[in-house]
N, C-alpha and C positions, 0 to 999 in steps of 0.2 A: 504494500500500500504506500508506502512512503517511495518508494518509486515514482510510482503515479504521480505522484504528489510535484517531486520533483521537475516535474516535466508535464505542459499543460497537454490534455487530448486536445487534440485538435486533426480535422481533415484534411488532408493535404488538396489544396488549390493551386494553381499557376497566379501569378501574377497578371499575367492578361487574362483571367477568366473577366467577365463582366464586372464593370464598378458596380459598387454597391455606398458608397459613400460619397459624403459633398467634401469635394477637394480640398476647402478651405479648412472646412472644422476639421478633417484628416490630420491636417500640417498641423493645426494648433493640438490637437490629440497627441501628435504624434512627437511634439515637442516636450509637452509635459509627462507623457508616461512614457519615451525611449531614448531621450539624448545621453542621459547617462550609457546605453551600453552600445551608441554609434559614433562616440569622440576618439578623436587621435589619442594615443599609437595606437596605432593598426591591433594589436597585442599587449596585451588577452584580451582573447575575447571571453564574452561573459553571458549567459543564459539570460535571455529577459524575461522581466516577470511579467504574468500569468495578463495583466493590465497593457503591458506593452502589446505581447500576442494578441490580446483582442482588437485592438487597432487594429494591427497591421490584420487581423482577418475581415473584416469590413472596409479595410481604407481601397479606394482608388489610386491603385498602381500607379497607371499611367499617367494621371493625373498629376501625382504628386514627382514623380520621376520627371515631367515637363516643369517641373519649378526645381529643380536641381541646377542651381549655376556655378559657377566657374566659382565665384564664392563660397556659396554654398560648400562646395565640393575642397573647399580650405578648412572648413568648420568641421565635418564631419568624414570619419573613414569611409568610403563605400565598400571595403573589404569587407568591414562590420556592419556594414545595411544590407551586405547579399547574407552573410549570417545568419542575421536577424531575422529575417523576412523567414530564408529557410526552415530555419529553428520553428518559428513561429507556425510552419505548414503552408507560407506563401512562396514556394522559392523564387525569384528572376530566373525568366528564360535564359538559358545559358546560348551567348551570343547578342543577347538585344544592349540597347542603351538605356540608362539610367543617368540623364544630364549629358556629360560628354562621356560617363565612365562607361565601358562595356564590359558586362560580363561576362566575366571567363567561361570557355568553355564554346562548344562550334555551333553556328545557327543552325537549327531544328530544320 
């Protein structure tokens, strides 16, 4: 049980499956419940909690991936938001873009 525990269930979705969320309040969501475990260094990374994961299962991907800037992309790891999102049961398609970052890994 404490297993479980440690690790939210969660479905695994793709990142482009359909938004389900309003973009804006995503970003402000997602600010308050996951910047702690998508800031530089790169390492360690670190299991978000169970609050974070629920965001990111409602948030609009692509959406918020279109507000990823050059800035942005100083402020936080995307090593740690492909993690994340993973972890979380939303992985990034491996090969797409998020801002200018691309996801490791070959287009599908």
């Amino acid at each position: 049980m404490a297993a479980a525990a440690a690790r939210p269930a969660t479905t695994t979705t793709t990142a482009e499956d359909p938004p389900t969320g309003d973009c804006n309040q995503d970003l402000n969501d997602l600010i308050t419940n996951c910047q702690d475990y998508v800031r530089f260094p790169d390492d360690p990374k670190i299991p978000p909690s169970a609050a974070c994961c629920g965001v990111i299962q409602g948030a609009n991907i692509p959406c918020l991936c279109s507000k990823v800037t050059p800035t942005v992309e100083t402020l936080i790891s995307m090593d740690k938001v492909v993690y994340v999102a993973s972890y979380c049961g939303r992985p990034l398609k491996p090969g797409s873009q998020c801002g200018s970052y691309h996801v490791p890994g070959a287009l599908a």
